[in-house]
N, C-alpha and C positions, 0 to 999 in steps of 0.2 A: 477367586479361583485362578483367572489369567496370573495376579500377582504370583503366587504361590508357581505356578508352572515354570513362568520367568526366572525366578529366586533358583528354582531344581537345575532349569538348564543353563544359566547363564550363570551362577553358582557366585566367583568373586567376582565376576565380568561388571556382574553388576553395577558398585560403585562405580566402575570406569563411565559405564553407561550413562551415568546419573550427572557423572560431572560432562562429558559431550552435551548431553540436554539439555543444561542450563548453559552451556556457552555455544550453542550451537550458528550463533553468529558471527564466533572467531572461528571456530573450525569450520564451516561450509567454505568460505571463501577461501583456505588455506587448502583446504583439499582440491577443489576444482582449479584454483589456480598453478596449484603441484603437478595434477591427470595432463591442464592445455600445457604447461612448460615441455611434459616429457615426450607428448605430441609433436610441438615445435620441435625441439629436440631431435626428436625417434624422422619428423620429416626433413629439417633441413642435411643430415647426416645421411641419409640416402640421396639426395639430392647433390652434394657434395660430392658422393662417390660415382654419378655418372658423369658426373664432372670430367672425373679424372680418368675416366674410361676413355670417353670419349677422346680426350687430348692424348692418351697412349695412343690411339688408331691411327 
């Protein structure tokens, strides 16, 4: 019954599904490692920018 539900709502999604779930130990680490880069990223670039504030004053 859950299959069947799955199949309805998740329709071609599916297959994509099926292949994350059997590699799900090359994709986890690619994905969280992608979220902390963009962190890194998203903090050192605001950080940067008071930087530069500060040395305008």
């Amino acid at each position: 019954m859950v299959d069947a539900f799955l199949e309805f709502m998740l329709g071609p999604m599916r297959s994509i599904g099926d292949v994350y779930f059997d590699n799900q130990m090359i994709f986890n680490p690619l994905i969280v490692g992608f979220a902390c880069w963009k962190l890194m990223k998203k903090r050192s670039s605001s950080h940067s920018g008071t930087t530069e504030e500060t040395e305008n004053v």
